[in-house]
C-alpha positions as a LaTeX table, in Angstrom:
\begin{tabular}{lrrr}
\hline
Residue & $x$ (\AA) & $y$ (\AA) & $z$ (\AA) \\
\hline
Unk1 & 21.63 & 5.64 & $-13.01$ \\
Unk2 & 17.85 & 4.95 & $-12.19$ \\
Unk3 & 15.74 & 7.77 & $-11.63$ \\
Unk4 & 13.61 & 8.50 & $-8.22$ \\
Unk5 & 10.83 & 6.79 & $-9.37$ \\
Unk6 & 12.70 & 3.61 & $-10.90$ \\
Unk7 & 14.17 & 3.39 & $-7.19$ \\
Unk8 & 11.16 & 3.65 & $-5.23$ \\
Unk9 & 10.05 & 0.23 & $-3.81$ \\
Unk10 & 5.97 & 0.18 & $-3.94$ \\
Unk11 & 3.96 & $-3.28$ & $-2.48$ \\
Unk12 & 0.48 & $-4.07$ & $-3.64$ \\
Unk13 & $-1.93$ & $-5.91$ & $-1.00$ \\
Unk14 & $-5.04$ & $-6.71$ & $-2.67$ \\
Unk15 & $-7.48$ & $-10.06$ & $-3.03$ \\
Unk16 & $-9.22$ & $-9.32$ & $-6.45$ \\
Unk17 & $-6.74$ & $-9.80$ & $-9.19$ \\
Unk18 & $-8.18$ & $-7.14$ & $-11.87$ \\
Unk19 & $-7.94$ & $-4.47$ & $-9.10$ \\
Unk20 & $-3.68$ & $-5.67$ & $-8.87$ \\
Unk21 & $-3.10$ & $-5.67$ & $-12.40$ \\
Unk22 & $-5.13$ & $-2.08$ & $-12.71$ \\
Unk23 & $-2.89$ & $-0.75$ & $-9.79$ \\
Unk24 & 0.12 & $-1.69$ & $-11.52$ \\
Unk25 & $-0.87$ & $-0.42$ & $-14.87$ \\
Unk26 & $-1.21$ & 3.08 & $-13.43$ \\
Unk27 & 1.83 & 2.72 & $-11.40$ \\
Unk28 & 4.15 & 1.34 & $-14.01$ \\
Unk29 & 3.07 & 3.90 & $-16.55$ \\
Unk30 & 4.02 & 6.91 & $-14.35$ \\
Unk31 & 7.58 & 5.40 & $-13.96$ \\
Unk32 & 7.49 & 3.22 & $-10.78$ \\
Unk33 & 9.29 & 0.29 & $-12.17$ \\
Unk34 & 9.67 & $-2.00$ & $-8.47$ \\
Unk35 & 6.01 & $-2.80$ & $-7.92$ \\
Unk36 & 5.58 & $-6.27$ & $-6.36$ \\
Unk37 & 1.94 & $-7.31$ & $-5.44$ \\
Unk38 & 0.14 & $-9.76$ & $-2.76$ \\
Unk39 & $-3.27$ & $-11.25$ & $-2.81$ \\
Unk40 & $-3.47$ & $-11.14$ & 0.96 \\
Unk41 & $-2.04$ & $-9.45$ & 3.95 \\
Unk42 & 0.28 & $-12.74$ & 4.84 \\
Unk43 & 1.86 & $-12.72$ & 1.68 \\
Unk44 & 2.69 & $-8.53$ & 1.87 \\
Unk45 & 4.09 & $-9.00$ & 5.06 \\
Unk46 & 5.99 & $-11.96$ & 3.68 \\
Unk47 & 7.57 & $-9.36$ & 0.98 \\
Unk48 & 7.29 & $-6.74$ & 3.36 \\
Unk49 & 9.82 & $-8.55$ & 5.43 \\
Unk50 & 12.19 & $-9.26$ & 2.79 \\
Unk51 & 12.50 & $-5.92$ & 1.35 \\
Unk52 & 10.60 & $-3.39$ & 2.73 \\
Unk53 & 8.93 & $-1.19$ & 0.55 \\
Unk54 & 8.64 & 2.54 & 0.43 \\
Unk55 & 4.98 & 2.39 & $-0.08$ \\
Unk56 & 2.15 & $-0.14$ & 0.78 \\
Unk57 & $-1.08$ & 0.39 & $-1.36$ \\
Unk58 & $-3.54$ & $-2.20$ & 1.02 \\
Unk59 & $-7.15$ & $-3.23$ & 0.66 \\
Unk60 & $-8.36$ & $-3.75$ & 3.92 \\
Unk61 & $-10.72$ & $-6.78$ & 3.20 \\
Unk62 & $-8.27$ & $-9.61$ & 2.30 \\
Unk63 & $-8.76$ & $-13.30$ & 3.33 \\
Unk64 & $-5.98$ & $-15.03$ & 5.40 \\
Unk65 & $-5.54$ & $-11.67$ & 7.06 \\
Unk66 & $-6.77$ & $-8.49$ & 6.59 \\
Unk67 & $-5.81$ & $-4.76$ & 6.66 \\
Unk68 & $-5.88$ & $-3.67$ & 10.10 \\
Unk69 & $-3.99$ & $-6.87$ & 10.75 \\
Unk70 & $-1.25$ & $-6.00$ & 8.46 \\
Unk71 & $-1.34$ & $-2.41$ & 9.46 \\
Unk72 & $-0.76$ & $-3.35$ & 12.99 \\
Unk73 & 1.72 & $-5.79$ & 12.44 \\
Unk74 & 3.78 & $-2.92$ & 10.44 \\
Unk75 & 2.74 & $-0.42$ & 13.36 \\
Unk76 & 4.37 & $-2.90$ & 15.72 \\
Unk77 & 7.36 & $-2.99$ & 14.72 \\
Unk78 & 10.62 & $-0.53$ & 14.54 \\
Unk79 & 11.41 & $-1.99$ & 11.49 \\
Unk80 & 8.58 & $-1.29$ & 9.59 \\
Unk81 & 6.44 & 1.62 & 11.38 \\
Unk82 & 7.56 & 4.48 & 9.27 \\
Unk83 & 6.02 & 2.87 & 5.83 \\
Unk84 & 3.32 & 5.08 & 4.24 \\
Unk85 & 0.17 & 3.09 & 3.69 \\
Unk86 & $-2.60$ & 3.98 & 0.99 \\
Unk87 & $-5.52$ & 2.48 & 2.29 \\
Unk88 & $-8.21$ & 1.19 & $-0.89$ \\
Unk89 & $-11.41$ & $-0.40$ & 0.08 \\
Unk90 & $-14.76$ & 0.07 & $-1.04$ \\
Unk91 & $-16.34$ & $-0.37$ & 2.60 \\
Unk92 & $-16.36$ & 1.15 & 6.43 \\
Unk93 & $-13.02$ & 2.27 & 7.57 \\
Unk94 & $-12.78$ & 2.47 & 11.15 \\
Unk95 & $-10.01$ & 4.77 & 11.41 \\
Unk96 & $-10.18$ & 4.49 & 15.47 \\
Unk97 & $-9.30$ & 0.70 & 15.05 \\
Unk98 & $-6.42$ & 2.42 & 12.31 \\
Unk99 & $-5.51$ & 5.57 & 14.54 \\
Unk100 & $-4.57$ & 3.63 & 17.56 \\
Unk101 & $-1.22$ & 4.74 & 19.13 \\
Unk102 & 1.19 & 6.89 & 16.98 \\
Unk103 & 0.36 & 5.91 & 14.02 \\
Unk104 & 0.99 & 8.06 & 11.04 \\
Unk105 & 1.27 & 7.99 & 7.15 \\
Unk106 & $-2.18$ & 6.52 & 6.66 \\
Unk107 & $-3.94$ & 7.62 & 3.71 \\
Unk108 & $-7.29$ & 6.85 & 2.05 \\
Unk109 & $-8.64$ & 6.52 & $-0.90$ \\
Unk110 & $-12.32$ & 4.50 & $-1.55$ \\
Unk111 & $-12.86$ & 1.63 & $-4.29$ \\
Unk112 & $-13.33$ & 2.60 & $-7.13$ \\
Unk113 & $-10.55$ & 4.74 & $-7.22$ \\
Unk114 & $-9.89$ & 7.43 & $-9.48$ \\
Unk115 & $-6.63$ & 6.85 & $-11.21$ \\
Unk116 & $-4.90$ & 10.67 & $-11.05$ \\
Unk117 & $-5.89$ & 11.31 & $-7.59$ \\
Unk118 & $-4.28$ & 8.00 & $-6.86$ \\
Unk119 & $-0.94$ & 8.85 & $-8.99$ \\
Unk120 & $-1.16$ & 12.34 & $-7.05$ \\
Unk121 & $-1.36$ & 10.80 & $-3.29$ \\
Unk122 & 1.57 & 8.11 & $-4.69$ \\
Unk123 & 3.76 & 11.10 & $-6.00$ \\
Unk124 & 3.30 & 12.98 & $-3.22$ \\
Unk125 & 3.82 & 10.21 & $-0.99$ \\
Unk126 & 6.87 & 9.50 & $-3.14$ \\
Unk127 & 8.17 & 12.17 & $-5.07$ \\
Unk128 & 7.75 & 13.13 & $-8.64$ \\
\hline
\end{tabular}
């Protein structure tokens, strides 16, 4: 039988390839086996859609669409509202353009990430 972590679900958003294959390095190697990855927002809400994930990690400047795009796309819908988003970017958040309605489960963490603090926030999120 697979253990929590080899059940959690985790989707990957990001545009710069090095930054996906660091993520799911890290990931992978603290026992999150089902980590699928995206390099824009149209393509995670394409997986999104299929299976939804536990967990969205997101960079919020993607090309085709971007982060608060995707964020309020998931925000909009029943289906998808109550998935916890790590947030990565090295620039400006504007959490009031994030914040709007009843939106909760947001969490941030700025490019370059530290790797443990990232683990902790994704175990915590998750479960260890």
């Amino acid at each position: 039988m697979p253990g929590k972590k080899q059940s959690k679900k985790i989707v990957i958003a990001d545009d710069e390839p090095e930054i996906i294959d660091l993520l799911r390095q890290v990931i992978t190697a603290r026992g999150f086996t089902q980590v699928r990855d995206a390099p824009d927002g149209k393509k995670a809400l394409d997986l999104i859609d299929a299976d939804v994930p536990d967990l969205l990690i997101l960079d919020m400047n993607m090309p085709t669409m971007n982060g608060y795009e995707v964020i309020a796309r998931l925000k909009g819908s029943l289906h998808t509202r109550d998935i916890p988003v790590i947030i990565l970017s090295g620039h400006y958040i504007d959490e009031q353009r994030i914040s709007c309605g009843s939106i909760k489960n947001i969490f941030f963490i700025p490019k370059p990430f530290d790797n443990e603090a990232l683990l902790t926030m994704v175990e915590n999120i998750l479960g260890k």
